[in-house]
C-alpha positions in Angstrom: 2.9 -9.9 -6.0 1.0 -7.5 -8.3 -2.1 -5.3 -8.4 -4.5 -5.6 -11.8 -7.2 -2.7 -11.7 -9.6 -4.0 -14.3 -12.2 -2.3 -15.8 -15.8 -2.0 -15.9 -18.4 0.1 -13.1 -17.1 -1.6 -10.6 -14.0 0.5 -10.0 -16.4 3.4 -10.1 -18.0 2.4 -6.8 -15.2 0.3 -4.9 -12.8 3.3 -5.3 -13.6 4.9 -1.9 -13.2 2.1 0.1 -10.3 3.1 2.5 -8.8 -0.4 2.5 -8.4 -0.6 -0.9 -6.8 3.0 -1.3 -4.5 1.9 1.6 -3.8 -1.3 -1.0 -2.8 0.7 -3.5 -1.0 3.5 -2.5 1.0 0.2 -1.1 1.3 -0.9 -4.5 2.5 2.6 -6.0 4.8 3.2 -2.7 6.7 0.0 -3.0 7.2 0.0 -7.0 5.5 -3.5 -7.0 3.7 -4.7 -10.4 0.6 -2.6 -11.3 -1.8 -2.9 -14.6 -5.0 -1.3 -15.3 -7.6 -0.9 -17.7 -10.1 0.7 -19.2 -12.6 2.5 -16.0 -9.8 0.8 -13.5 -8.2 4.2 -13.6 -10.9 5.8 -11.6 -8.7 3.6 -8.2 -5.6 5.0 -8.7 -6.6 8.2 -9.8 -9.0 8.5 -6.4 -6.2 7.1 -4.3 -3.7 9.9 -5.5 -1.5 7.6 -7.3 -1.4 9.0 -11.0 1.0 12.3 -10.8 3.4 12.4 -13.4 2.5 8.9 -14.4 1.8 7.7 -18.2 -0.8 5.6 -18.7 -3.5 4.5 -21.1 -6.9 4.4 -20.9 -10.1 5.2 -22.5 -10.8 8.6 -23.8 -13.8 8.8 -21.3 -11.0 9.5 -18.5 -8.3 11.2 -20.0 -9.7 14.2 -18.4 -9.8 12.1 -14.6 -6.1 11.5 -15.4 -4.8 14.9 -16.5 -6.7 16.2 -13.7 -4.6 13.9 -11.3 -2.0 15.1 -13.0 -1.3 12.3 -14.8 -0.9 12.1 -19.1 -3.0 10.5 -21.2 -1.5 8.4 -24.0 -4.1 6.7 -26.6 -1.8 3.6 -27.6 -2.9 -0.6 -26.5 0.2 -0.6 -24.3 1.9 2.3 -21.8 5.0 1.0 -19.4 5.8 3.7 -17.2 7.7 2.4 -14.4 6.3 -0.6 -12.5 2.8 0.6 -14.5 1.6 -1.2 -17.1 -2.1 -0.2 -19.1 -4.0 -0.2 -21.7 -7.2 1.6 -23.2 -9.8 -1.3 -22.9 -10.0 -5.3 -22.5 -10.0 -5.4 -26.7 -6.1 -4.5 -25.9 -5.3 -7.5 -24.0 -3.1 -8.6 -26.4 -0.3 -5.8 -26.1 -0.8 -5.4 -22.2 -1.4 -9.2 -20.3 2.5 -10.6 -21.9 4.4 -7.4 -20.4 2.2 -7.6 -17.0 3.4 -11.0 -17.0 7.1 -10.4 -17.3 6.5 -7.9 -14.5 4.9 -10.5 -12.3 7.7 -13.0 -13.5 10.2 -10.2 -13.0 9.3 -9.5 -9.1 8.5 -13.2 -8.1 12.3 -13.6 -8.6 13.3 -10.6 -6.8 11.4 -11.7 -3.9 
């Protein structure tokens, strides 16, 4: 089981809904799969998920990320931990194979 926070406006309003912070910090808690892209940081980073963490995204929120005290890194792919990202959708080529393998990777743990 895995968690993809896409990108888009949508993160931008769904982000305070208390059962989907509860969802995530789940996801973070129990070092289960996690991508994101693109505006999909805007979940994590309301949720209180992003301290210490690495992770791409676009420039637009490298300033919501360092400010969650997380570190922006402008590359297609970041792995940090059970996090996988990448700046924007145009990326999907460096980010969707190692989300995979993590998916893969946990469905046989399980």
């Amino acid at each position: 089981m895995g968690i993809f926070f896409c990108g888009g406006r949508a993160p931008e309003y769904i982000r305070y809904d208390p059962d989907l912070v509860r969802i995530t910090r789940h996801f973070f808690q129990t070092n289960k799969p996690i991508a994101c892209v693109c505006h999909g940081v805007e979940i994590p980073a309301y949720a209180g998920c992003l301290k210490g963490r690495r992770m791409a995204t676009v420039p637009k929120y490298k300033f919501d990320l360092e400010i969650c005290g997380g570190t922006f890194v402008d590359e297609p792919c970041v792995v940090d931990g059970n996090l996988v990202s990448g700046r924007t959708y145009r990326d999907r080529g460096y980010y969707v194979g190692v989300w995979i393998k993590m998916l893969t990777k946990e469905r046989i743990r399980s």
